[in-house]
N, C-alpha and C positions, 0 to 999 in steps of 0.2 A: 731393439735391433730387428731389421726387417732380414729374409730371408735372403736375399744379396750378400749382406754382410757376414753370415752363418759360411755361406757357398767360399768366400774372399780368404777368410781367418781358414776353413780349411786346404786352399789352398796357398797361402803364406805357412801354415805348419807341416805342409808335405815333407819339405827335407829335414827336420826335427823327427817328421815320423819314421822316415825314412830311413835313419840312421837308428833309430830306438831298434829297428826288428832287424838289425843285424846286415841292410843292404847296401851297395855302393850304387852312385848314378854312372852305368854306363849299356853300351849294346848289349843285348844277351838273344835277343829272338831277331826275325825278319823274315819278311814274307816277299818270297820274287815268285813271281806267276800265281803257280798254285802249291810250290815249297815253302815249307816253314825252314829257315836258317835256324841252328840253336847254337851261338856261340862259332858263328859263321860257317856253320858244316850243314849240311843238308841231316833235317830230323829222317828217324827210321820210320818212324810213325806216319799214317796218313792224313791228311790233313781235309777236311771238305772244304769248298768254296764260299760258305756260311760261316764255317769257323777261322779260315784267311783272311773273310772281310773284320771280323769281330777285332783278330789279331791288327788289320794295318790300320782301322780306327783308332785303336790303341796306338800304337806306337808314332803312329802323327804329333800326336801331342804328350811327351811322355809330362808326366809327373802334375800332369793337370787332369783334372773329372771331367768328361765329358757324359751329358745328359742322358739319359733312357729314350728321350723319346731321337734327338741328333744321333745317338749309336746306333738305334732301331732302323733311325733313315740309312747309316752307311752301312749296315749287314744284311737289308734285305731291300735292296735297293729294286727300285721299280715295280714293286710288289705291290699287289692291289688289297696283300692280308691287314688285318689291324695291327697295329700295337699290341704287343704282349708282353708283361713284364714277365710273366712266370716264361716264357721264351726265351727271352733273352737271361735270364737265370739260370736255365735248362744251359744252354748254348755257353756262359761265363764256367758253365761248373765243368764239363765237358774239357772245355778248353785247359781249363786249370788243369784236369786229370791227364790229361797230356801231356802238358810241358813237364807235368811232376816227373812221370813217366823218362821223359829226355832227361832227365838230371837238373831242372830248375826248381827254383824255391817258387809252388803256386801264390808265395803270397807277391808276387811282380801284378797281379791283376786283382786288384782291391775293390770290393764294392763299397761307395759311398754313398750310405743311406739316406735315403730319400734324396739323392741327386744324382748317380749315375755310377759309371765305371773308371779306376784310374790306373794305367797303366805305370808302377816304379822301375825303371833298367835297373837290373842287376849286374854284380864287379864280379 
């Protein structure tokens, strides 16, 4: 089994998983400008323009992984820094500490190992 196939089979058992920790597939977060929406109400919380882009990466493509290094390009776009995984770790954990904060379940922002981040909507 080549690593394609690994990346494939985790994302065909998404809504298997998805259902095991207790989530439903629908909106729960959203990002207009520089607002995070949580549950279509403007969060209390502030949000930076780092952790918006992290958020609308995500939510583009809900219930699919998207890569470390494609997420790295859409959250620090135009940026001449390298790659950082321990950054964008930093930046996933932050974020999660927030939305917990609003009242969401941080596990909507999953990391999957050794291939990226995946965003689940929450009912």
């Amino acid at each position: 089994m080549n690593e394609n196939n690994c990346v494939l089979i985790g994302v065909l058992d998404t809504n298997k998983y998805i259902n095991s920790i207790g989530l439903k597939n629908s909106e729960t977060i959203n990002v207009k400008g520089k607002v995070v929406y949580i549950h279509e109400k403007p969060s209390k919380l502030s949000f930076g323009q780092t952790e918006c882009n992290f958020i609308n990466a995500l939510i583009k493509t809900p219930n699919e992984p998207i890569s470390y290094f494609d997420l790295s390009d859409m959250v620090w776009k135009n940026s001449e820094d390298s790659f950082s995984l321990w950054a964008l770790s930093q930046l996933a954990y932050k974020v999660k500490n927030k939305i917990r904060k609003c009242g969401l379940n941080p596990e909507i922002i999953k990391n999957v190992r050794g291939v990226g981040y995946l965003y689940i909507p929450q009912g």
